[in-house]
N, C-alpha and C positions, 0 to 999 in steps of 0.2 A: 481679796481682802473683804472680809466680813463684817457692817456695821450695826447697831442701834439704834432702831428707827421705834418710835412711840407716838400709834397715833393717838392722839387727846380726847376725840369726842367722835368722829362719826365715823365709824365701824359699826352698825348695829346687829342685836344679837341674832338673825337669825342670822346674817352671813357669816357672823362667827362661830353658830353652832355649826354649822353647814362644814365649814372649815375645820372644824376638829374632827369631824366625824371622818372626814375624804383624809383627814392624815394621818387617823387610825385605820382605814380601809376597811370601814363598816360602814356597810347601806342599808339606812333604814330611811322607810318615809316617813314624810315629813305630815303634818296637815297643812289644810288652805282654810282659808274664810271664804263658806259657802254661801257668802252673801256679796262676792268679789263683784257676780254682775251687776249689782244694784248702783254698786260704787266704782264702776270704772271710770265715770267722770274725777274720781278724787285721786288718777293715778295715772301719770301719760310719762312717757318716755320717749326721748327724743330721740331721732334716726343718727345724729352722730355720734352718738355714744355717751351722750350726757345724760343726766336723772333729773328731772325739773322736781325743785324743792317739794312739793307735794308728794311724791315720791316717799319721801324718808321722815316727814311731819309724822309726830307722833309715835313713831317707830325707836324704841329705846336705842340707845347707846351707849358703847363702853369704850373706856382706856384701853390700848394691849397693845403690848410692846413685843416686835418681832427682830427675829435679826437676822439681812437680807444681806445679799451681795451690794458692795460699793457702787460698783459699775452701773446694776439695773439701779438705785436710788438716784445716781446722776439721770440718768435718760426718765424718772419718773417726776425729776425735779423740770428737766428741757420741757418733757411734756405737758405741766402742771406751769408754766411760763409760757408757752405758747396760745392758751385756752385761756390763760390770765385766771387759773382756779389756782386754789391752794393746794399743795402737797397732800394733804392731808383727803382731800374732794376726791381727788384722781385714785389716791390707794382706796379710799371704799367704793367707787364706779368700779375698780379693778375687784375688787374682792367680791361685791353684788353679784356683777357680769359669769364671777367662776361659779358663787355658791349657790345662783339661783338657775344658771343655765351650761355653762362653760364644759365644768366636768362630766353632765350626762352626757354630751354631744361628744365628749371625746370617747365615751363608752359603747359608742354607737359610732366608731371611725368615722364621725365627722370631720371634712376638709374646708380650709379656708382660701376662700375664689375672692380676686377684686372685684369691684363690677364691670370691668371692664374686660376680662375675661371669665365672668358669667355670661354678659354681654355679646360676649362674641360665640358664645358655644349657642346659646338660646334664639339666637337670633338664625341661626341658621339650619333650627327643626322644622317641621310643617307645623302648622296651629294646631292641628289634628294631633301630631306628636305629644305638643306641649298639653292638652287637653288629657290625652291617654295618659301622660306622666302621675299628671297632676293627683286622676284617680288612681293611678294606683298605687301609687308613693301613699296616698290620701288614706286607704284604706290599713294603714301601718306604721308609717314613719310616727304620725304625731300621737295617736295613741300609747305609743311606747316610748316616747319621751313624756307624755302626761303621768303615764305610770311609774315612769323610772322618778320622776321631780315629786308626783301629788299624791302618788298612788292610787290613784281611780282616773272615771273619765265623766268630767260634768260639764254640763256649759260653762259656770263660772271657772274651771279650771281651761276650756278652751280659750276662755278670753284671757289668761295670765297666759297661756300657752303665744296667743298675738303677740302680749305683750312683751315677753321675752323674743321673738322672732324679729318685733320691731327695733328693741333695746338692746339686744345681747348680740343676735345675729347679722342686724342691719339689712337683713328684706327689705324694706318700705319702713316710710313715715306715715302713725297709725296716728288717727284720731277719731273723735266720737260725739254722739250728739244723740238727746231720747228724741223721740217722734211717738209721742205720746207714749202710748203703752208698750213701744219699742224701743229700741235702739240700735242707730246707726256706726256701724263701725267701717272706716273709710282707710285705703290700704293705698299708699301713695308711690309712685316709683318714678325712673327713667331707664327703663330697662326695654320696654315695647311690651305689645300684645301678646307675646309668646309668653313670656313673665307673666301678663297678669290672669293668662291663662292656667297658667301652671298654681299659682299661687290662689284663686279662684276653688279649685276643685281640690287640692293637699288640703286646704284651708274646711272649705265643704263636707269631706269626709271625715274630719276630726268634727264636727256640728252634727253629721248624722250618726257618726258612733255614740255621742251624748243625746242623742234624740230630740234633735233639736230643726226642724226643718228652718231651712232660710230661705229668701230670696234675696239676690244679688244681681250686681250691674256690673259690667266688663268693660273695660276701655282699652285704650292703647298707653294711658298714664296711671289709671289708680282702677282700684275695685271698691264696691262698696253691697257693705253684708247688709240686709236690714234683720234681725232676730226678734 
């Protein structure tokens, strides 16, 4: 059974342009605002999959009426009741989550791990392992998801790159903070040192492909980049 779902107001238009394009199966890049690191303080995303208003401030909107399966609207309704959001919040988290990150990762057979069986896989490499992973995934994986979403490879596009990793993928919980003519970005997990290993140097090499040297701090709970 096929219904009439109309969301009213927040759908905004990039993920709607995003979405018409992927259902005519035409890839074109998109642009960014290369002024994204200035203003990452005006954009944070939370690690359970929510978008803290800031987020979508400012960001136009439009009406568009789709028409889904019964079934999934029930289960978006359960979900959209459980989080105590409105129906409407949950379908554009869901529609953001595809149009800004979802679809290139399934183009690149990306798979989805709990963390509890990340967890168990990571935890039982050497640190040394996870460190090797880390560069050489580093020197490829994120520039080819940079290219495929921004079409180039810039610092400000490394940092929506976090930001999606944080928001879309559910890696860590990101946050940030200037230190003067810097800025600290802070990668938070419960995974262990093997994780934040790994996540350290994937992360690193997408910063020295934008020419961007860092320095960073390792833990066994969070990393933090200084740029």
């Amino acid at each position: 059974m096929k219904c009439t779902w109309t969301i009213l107001s927040n759908v905004d238009t990039m993920s709607q342009s995003a979405l018409l394009r992927e259902s005519k199966t035409v890839v074109k890049s998109s642009g960014i605002n290369e002024q994204a690191l200035g203003r990452i303080s005006e954009r944070r995303f939370q690690h359970d999959g929510t978008v803290d208003k800031s987020f979508l401030r400012g960001r136009r909107t439009v009406a568009k009426s789709f028409r889904i399966d019964a079934q999934a609207l029930d289960g978006l309704r359960e979900e959209a009741n459980s989080q105590a959001l409105s129906l409407n919040t949950i379908a554009n988290q869901l529609m953001v989550n595809y149009a800004r990150f979802g679809r290139y990762l399934r183009r690149m057979n990306g798979m989805m791990l709990s963390q509890q069986e990340l967890s168990e896989f990571i935890q039982n490499l050497s640190e040394d392992s996870a460190i090797k992973a880390g560069k050489s995934l580093g020197k490829t994986s994120p520039q080819m998801l940079m290219a495929a979403i921004n079409g180039g490879i810039t610092v400000g596009r490394v940092v929506e790159l976090i930001h999606d990793l944080s928001f879309c993928a559910n890696w860590f919980q990101y946050t940030e903070k200037r230190d003067g003519e810097r800025w600290k970005i802070t990668l938070m997990h419960n995974l262990g040192r093997n994780w934040s290993q790994f996540i350290t140097h994937y992360i690193n090499g997408a910063f020295t492909a934008a020419g961007c040297k860092t320095k960073y701090e390792v833990t066994d709970r969070y990393v933090t980049f200084t740029i």
